[in-house]
VEXNU-558027 format. One record per atom (N, C-alpha, C): residue in one letter; chain; atom name; x, y, z. Coordinates in Angstrom, 1 decimal. Layout:
<nodes>
NODE   r   c    a       xx       yy       zz
NODE   A   A   CA        X        Y        Z
...
</nodes>
This chain:
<nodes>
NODE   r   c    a       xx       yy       zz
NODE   X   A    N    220.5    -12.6    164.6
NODE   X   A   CA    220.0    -12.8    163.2
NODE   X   A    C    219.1    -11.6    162.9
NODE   X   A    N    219.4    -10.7    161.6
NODE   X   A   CA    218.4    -10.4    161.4
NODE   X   A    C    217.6    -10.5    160.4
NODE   X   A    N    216.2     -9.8    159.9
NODE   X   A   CA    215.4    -10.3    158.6
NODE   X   A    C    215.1     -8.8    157.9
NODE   X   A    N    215.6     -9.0    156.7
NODE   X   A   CA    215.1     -7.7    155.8
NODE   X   A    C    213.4     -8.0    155.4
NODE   X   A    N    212.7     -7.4    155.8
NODE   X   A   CA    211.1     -7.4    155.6
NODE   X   A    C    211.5     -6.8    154.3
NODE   X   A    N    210.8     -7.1    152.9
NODE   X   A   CA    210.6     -6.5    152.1
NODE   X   A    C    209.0     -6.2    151.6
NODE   X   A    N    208.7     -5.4    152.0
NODE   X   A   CA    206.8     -5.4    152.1
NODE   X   A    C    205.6     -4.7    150.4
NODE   X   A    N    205.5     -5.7    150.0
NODE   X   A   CA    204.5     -5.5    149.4
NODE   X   A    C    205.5     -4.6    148.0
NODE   X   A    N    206.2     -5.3    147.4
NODE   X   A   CA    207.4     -4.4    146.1
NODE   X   A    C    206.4     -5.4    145.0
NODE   X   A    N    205.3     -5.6    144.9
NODE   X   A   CA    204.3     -6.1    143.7
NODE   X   A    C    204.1     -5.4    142.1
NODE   X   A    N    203.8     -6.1    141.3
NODE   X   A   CA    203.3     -5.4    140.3
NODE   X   A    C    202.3     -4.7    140.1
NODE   X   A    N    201.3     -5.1    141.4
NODE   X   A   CA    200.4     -4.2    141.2
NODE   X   A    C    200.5     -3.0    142.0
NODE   X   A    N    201.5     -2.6    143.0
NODE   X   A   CA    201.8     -1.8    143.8
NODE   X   A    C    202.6     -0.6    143.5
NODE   X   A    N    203.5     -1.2    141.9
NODE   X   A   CA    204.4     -0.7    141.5
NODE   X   A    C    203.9      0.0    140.1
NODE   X   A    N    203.2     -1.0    139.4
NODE   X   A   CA    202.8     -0.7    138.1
NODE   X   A    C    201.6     -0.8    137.4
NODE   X   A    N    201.1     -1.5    138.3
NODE   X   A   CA    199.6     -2.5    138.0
NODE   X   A    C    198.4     -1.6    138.9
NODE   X   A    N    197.8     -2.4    139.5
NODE   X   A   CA    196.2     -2.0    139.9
NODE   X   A    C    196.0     -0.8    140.8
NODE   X   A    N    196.9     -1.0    142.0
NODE   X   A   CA    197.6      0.5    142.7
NODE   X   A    C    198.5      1.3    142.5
NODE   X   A    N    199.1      1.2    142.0
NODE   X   A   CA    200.3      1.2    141.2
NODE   X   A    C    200.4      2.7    142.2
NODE   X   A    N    201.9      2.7    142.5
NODE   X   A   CA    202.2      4.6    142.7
NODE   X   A    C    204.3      4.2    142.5
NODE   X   A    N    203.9      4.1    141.8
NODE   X   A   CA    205.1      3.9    140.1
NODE   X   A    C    206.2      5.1    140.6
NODE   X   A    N    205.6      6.6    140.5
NODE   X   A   CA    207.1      7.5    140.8
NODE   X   A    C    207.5      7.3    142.2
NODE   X   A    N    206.9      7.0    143.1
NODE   X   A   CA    207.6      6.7    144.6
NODE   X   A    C    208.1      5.3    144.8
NODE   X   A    N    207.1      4.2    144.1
NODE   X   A   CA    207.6      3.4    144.1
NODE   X   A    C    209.4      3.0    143.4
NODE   X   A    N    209.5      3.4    142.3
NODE   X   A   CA    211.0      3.4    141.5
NODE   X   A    C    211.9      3.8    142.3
NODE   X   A    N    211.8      4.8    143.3
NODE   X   A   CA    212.7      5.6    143.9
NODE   X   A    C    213.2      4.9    145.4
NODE   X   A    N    213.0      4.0    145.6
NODE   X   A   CA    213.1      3.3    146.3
NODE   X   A    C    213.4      2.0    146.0
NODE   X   A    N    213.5      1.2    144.5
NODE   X   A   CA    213.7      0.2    144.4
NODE   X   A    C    215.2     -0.1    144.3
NODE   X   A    N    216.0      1.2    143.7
NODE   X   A   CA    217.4      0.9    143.7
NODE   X   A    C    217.9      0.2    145.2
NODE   X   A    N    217.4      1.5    146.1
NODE   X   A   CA    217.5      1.1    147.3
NODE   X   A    C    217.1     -0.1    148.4
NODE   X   A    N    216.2     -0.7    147.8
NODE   X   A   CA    215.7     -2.0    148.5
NODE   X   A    C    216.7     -2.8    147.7
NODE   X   A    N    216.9     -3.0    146.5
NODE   X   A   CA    217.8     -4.1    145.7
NODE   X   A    C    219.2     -3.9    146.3
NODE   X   A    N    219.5     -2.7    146.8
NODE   X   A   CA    221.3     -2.7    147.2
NODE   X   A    C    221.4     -3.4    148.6
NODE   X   A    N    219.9     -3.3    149.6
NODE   X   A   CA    219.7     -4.2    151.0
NODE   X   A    C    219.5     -5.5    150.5
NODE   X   A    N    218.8     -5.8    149.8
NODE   X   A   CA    218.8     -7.5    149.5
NODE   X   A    C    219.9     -7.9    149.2
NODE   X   A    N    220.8     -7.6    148.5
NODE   X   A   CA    222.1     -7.6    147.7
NODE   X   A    C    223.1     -7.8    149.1
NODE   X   A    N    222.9     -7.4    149.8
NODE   X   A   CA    224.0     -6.5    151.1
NODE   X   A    C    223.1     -8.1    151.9
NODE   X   A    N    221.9     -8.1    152.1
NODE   X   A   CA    221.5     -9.3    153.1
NODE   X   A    C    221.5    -10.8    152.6
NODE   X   A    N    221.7    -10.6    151.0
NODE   X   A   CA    222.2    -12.4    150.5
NODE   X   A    C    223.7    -12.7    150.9
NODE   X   A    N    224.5    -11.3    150.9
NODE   X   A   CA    225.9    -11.9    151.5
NODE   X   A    C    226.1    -12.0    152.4
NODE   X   A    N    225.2    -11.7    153.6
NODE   X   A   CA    225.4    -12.0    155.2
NODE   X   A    C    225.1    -13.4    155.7
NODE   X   A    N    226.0    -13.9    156.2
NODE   X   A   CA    225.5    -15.2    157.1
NODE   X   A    C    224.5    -15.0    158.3
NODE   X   A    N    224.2    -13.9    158.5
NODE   X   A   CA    223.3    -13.4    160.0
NODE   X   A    C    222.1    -12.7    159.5
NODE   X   A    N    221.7    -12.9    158.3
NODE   X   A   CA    220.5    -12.1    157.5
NODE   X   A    C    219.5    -13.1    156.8
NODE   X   A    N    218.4    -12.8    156.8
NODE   X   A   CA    217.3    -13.5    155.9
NODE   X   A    C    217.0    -12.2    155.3
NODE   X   A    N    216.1    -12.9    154.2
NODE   X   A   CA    215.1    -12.1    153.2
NODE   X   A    C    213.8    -12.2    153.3
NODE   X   A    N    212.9    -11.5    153.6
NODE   X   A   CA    211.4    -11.9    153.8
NODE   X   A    C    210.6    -11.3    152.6
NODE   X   A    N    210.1    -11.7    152.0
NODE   X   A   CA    209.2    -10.9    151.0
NODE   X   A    C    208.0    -11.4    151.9
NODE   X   A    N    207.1     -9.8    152.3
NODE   X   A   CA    205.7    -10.1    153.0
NODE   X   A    C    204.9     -9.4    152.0
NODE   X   A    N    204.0    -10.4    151.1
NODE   X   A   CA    203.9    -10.2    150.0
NODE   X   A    C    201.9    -10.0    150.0
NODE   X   A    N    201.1     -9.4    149.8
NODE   X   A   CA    199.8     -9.4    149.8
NODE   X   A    C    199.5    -10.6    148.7
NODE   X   A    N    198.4    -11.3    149.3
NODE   X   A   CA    198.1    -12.6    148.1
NODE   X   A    C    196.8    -12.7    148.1
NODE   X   A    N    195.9    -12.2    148.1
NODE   X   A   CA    194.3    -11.8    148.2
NODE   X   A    C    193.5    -12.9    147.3
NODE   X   A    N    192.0    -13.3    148.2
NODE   X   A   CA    191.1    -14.0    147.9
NODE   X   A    C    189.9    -12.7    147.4
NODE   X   A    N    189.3    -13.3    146.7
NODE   X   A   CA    188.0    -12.5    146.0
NODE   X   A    C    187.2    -11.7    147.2
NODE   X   A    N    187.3    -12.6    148.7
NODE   X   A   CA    186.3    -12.2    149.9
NODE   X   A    C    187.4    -11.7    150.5
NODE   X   A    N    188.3    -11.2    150.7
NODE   X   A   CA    189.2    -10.4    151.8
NODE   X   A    C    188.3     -9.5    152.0
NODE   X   A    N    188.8     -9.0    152.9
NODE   X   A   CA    188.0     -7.4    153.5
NODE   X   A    C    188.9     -6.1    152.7
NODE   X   A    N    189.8     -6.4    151.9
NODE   X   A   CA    190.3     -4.9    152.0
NODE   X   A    C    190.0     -4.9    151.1
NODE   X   A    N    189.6     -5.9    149.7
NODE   X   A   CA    188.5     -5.6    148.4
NODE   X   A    C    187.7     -4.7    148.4
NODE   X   A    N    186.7     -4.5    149.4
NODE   X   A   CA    185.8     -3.4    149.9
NODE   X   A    C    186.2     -2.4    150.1
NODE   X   A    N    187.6     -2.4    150.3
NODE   X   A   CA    188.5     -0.4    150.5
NODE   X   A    C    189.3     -0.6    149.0
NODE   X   A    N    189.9     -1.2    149.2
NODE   X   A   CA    191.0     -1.2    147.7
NODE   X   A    C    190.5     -1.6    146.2
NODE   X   A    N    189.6     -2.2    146.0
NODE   X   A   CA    189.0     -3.1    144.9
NODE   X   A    C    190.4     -3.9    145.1
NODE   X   A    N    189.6     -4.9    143.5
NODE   X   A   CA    190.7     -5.7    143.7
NODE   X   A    C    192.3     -5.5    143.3
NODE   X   A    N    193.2     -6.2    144.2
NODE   X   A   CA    194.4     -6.3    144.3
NODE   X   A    C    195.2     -7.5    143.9
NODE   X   A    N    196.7     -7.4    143.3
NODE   X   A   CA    197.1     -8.5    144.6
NODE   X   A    C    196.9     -9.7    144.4
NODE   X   A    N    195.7    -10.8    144.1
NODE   X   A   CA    194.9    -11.4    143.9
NODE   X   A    C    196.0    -12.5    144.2
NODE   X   A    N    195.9    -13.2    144.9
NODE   X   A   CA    196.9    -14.8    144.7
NODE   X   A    C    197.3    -15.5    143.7
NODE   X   A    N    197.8    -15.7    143.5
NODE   X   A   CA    198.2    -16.9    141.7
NODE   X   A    C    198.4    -16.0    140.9
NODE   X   A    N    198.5    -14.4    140.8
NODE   X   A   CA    198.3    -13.3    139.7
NODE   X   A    C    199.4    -12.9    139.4
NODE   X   A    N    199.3    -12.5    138.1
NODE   X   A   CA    201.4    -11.7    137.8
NODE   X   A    C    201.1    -10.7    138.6
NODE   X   A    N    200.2     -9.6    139.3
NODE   X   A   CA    199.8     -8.5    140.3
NODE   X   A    C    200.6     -8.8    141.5
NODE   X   A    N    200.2    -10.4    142.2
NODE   X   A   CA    201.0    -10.6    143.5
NODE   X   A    C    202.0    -10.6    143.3
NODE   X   A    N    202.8    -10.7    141.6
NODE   X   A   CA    204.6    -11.0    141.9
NODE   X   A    C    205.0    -10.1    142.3
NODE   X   A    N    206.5    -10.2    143.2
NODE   X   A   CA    207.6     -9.3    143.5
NODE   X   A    C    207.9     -8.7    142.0
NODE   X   A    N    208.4     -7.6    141.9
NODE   X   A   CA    208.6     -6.9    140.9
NODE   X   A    C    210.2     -7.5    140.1
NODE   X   A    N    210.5     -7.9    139.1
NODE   X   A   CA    211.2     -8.7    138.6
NODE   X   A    C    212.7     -7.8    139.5
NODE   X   A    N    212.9     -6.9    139.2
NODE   X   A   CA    214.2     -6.4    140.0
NODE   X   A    C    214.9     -7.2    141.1
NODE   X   A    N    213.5     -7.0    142.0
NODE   X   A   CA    213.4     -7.3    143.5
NODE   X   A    C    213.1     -8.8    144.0
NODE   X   A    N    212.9     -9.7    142.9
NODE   X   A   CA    212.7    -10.9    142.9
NODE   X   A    C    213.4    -12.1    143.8
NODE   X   A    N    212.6    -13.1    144.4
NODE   X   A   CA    213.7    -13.8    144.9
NODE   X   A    C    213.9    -14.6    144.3
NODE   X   A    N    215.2    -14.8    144.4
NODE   X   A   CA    216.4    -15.9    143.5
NODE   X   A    C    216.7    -17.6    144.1
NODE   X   A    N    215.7    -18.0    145.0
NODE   X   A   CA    215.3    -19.1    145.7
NODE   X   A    C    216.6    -19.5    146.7
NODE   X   A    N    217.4    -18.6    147.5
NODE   X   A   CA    218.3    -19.0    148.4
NODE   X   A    C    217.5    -19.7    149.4
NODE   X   A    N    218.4    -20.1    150.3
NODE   X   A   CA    217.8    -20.7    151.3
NODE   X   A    C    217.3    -19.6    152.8
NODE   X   A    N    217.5    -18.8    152.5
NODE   X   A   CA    217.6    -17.5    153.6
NODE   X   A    C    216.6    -16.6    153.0
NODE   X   A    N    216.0    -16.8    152.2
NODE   X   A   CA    215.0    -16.0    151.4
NODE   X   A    C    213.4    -16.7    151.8
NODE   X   A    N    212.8    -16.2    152.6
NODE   X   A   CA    211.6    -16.4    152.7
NODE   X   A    C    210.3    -15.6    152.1
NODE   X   A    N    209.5    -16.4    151.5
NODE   X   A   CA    207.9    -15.8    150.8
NODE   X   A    C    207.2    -15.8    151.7
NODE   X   A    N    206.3    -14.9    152.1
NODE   X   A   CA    205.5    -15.1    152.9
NODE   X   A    C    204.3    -14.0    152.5
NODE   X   A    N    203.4    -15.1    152.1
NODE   X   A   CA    202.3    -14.4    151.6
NODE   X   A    C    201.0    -13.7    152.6
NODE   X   A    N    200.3    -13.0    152.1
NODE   X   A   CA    199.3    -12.1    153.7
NODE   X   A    C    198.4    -11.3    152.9
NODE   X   A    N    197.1    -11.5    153.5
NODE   X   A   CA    195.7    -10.8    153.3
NODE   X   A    C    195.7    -10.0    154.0
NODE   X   A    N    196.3     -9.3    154.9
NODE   X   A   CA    196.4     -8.5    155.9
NODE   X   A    C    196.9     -7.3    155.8
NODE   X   A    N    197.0     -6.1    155.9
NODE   X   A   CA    198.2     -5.2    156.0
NODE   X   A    C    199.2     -5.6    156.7
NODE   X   A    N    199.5     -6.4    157.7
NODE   X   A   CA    200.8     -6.6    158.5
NODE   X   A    C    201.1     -7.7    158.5
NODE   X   A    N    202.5     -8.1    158.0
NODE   X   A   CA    203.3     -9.1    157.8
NODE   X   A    C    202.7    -10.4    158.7
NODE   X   A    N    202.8    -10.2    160.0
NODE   X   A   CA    203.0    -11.1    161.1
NODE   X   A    C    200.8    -11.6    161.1
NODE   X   A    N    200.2    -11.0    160.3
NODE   X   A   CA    198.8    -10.7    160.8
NODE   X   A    C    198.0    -12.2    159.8
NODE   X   A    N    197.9    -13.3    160.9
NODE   X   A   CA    197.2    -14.8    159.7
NODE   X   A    C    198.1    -15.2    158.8
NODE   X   A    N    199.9    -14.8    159.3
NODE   X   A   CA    200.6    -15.7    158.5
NODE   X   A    C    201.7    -16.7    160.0
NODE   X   A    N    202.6    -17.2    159.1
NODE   X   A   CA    203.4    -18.0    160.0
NODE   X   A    C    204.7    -17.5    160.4
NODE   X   A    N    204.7    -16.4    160.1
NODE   X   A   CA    205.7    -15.3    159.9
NODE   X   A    C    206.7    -15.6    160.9
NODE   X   A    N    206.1    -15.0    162.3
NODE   X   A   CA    206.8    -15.2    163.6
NODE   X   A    C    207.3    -16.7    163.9
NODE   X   A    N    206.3    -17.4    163.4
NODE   X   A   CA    207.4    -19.0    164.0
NODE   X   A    C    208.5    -19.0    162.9
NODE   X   A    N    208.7    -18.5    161.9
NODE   X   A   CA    209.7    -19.0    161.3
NODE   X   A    C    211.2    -17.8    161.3
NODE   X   A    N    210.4    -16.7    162.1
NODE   X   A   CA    211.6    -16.1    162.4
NODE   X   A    C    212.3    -16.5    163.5
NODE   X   A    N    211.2    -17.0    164.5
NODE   X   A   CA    211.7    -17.9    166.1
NODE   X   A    C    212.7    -19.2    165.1
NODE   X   A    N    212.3    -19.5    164.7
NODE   X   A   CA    213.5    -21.1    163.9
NODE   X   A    C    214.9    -20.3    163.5
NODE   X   A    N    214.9    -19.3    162.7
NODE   X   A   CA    215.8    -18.7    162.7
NODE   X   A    C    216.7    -17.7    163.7
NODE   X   A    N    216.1    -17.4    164.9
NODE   X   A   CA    216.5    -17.2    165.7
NODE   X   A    C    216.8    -15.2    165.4
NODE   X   A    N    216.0    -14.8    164.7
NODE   X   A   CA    216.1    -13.4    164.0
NODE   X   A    C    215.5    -12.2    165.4
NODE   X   A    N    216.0    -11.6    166.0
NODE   X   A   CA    216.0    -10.5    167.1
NODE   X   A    C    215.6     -8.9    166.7
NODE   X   A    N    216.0     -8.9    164.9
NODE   X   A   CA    216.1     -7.4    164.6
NODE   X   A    C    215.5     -7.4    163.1
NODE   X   A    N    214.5     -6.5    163.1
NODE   X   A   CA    213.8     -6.6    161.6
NODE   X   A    C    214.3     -5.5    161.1
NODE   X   A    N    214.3     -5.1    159.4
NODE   X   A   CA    214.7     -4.0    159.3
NODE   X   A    C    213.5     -4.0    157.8
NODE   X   A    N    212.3     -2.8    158.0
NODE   X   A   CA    211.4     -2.9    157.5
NODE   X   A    C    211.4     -1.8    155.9
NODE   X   A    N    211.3     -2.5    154.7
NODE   X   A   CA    211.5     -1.8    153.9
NODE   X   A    C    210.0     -2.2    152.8
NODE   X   A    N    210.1     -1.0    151.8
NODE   X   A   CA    208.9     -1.5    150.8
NODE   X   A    C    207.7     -0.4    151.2
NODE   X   A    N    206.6     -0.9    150.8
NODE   X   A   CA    205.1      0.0    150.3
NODE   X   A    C    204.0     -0.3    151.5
NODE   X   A    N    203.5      0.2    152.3
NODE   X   A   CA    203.5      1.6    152.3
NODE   X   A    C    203.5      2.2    153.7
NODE   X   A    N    204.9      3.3    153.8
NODE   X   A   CA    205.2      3.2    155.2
NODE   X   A    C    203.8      4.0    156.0
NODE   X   A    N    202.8      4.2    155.6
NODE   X   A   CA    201.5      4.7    156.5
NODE   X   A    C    200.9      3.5    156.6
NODE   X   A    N    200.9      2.3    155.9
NODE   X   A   CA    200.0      1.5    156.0
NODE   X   A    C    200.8      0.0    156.1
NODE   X   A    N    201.0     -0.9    155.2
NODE   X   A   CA    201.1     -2.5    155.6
NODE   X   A    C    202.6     -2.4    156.4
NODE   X   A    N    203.8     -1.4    156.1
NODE   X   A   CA    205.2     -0.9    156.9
NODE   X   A    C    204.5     -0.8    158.8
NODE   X   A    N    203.4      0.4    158.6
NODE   X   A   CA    202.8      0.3    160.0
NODE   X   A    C    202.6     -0.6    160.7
NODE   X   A    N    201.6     -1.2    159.8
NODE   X   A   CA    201.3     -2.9    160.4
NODE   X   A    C    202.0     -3.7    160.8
NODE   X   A    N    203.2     -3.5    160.0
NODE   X   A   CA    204.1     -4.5    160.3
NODE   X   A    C    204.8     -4.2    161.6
NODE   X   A    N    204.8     -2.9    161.7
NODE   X   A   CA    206.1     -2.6    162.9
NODE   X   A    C    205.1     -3.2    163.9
NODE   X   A    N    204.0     -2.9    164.2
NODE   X   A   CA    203.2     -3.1    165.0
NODE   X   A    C    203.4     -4.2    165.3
NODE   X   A    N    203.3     -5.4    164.6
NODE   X   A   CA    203.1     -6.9    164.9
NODE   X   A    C    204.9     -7.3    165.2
NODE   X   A    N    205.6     -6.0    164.5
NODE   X   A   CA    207.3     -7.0    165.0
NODE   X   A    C    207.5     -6.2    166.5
NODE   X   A    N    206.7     -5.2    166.6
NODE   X   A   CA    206.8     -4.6    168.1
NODE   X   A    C    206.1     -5.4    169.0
NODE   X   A    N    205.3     -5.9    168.8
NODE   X   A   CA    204.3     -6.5    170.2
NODE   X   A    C    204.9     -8.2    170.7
NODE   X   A    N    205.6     -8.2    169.2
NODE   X   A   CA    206.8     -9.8    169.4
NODE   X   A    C    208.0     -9.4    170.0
NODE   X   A    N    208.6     -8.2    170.3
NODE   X   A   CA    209.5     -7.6    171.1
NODE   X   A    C    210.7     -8.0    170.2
NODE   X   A    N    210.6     -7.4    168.3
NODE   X   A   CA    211.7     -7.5    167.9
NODE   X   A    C    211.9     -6.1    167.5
NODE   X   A    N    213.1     -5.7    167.6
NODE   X   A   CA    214.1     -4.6    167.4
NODE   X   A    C    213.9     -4.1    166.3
NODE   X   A    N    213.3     -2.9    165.6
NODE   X   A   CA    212.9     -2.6    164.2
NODE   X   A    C    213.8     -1.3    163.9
NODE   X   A    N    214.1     -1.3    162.5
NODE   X   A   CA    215.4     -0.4    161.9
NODE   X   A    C    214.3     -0.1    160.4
NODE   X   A    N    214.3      1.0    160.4
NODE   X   A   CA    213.6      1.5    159.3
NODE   X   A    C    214.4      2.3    158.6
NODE   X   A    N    215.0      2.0    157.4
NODE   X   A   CA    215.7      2.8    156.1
NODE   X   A    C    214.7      3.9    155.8
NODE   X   A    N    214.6      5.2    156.4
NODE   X   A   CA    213.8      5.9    155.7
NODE   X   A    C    213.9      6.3    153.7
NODE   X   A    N    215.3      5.6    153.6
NODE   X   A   CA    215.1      6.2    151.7
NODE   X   A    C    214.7      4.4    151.1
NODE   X   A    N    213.8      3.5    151.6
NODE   X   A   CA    213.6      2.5    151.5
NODE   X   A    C    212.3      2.2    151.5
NODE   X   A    N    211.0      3.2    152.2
NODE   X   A   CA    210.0      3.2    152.2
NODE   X   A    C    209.0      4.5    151.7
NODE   X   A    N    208.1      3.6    151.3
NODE   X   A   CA    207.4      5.1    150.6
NODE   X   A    C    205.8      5.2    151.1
NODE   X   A    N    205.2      6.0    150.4
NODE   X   A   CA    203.9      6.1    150.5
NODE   X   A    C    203.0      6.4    149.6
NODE   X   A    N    201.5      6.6    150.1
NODE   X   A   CA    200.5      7.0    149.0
NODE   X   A    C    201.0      8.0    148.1
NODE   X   A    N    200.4      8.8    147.6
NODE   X   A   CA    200.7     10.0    146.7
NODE   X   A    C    199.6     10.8    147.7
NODE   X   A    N    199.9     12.2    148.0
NODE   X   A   CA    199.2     13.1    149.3
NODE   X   A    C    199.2     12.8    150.7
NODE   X   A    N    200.1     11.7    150.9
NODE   X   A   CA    200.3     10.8    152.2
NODE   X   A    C    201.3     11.3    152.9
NODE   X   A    N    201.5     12.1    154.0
NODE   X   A   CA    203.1     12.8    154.6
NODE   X   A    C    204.0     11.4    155.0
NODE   X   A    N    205.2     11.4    154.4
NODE   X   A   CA    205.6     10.4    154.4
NODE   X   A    C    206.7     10.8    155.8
NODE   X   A    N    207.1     11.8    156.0
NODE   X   A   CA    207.7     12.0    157.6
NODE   X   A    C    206.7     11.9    158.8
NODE   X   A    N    205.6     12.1    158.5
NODE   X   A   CA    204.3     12.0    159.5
NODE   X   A    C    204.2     10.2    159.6
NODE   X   A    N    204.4      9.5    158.6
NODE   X   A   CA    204.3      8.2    159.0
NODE   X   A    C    206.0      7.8    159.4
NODE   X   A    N    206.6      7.9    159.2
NODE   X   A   CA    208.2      7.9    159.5
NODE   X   A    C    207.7      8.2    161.3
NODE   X   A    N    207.5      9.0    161.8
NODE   X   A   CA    207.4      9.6    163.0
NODE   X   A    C    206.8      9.2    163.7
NODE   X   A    N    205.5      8.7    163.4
NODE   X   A   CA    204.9      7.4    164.0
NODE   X   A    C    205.1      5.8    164.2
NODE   X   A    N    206.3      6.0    163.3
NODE   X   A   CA    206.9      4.6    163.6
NODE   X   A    C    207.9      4.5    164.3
NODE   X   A    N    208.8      6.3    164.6
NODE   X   A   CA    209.2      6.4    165.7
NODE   X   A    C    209.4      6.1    167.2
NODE   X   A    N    208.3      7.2    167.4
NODE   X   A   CA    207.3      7.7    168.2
NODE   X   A    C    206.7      6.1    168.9
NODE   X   A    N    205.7      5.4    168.1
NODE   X   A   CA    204.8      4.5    168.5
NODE   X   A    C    205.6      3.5    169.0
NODE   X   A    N    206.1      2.8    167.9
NODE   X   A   CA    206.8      1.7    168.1
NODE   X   A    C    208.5      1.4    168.6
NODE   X   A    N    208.9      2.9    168.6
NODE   X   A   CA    210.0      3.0    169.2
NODE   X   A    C    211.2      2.4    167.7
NODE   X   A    N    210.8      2.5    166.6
NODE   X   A   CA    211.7      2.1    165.5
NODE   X   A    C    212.8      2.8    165.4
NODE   X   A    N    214.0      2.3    164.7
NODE   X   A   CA    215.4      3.3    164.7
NODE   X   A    C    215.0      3.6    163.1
NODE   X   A    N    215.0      4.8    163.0
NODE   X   A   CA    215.0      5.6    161.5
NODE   X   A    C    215.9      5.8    160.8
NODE   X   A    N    216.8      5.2    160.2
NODE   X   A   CA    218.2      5.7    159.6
NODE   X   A    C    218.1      5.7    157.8
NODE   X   A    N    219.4      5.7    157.4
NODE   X   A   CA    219.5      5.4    156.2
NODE   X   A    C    219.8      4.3    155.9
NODE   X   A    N    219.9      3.7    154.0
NODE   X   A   CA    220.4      2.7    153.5
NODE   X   A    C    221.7      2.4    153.6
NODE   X   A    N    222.3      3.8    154.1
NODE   X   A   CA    224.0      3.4    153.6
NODE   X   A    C    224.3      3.2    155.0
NODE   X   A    N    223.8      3.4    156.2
NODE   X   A   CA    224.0      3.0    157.6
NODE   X   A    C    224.0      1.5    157.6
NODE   X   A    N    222.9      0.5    157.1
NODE   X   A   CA    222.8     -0.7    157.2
NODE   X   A    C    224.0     -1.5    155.9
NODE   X   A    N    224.3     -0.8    155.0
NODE   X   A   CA    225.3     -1.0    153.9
NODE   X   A    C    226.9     -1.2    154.1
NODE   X   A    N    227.1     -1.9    155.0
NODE   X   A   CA    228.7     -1.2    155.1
NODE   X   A    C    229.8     -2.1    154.0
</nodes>
């Protein structure tokens, strides 16, 4: 089984409070043709690992506020939205990394999911996180490089290469996972 991570595609990420809008767009075609491609698989979930922030999080003090829980900020961006299947999981996080104070990993163990394939905002930062936490669970990680983006002045192959490099992630394209 595998799980399409879709990380942090928000309104405030996209258009709102952080917003980085031109990198963000450029990659949404591409994340909606993988959701699209993993609602028709019988061997695929959807994960939206979605930031959902309290007033006291810690990353308030680096980011101001975000994100905010209950906020049209924390929604998935209407494009990218989930459509309430049963293979579609929310999973909300204060964290940069998916798996970091959520339930994440037991409910990919229920599903029996072996291979993540990590897409969305921001491959230097909550993408990192995440590989991190699906690497130290010894799941198999596939990174769409035209699926993830970054800050604006952020080398986006320098984080690509570290997720290589570090975590041992496979780097390919969207149309490789597309068939």
């Amino acid at each position: 089984m595998k799980a399409l991570i879709v990380i942090d595609m928000l309104n405030d990420f996209v258009t709102g409070a952080l917003a980085n809008e031109a990198d963000a767009m450029k990659i949404v075609p591409v994340i909606k043709r993988l959701i699209d491609h993993a609602r028709r698989q019988p061997d695929w979930l959807v994960v939206y690992a979605n930031d959902a922030h309290r007033a006291d999080d810690r990353e308030m003090s680096i980011w101001g506020r975000h994100a905010m829980a209950g906020t049209l900020g924390a929604n998935v961006i209407e494009t990218l939205a989930p459509i309430g299947t049963d293979r579609e999981i929310v999973s909300p996080k204060r964290f940069y990394g998916a798996f970091d104070g959520t339930d994440l990993e037991e409910v990919l163990k229920v599903y029996g999911v072996t291979e993540v394939v990590l897409t969305g905002q921001h491959t230097h930062c909550c993408v990192r996180h995440t590989a991190y936490g699906a690497f130290i669970r010894g799941y198999q990680i596939k990174v769409p490089s035209d699926a993830v983006c970054v800050f604006p002045g952020v080398d986006q192959q320098d984080a690509i290469n570290y997720l290589k490099t570090i975590y041992g992630a496979e780097i390919t394209m969207s149309t490789a996972l597309v068939m």
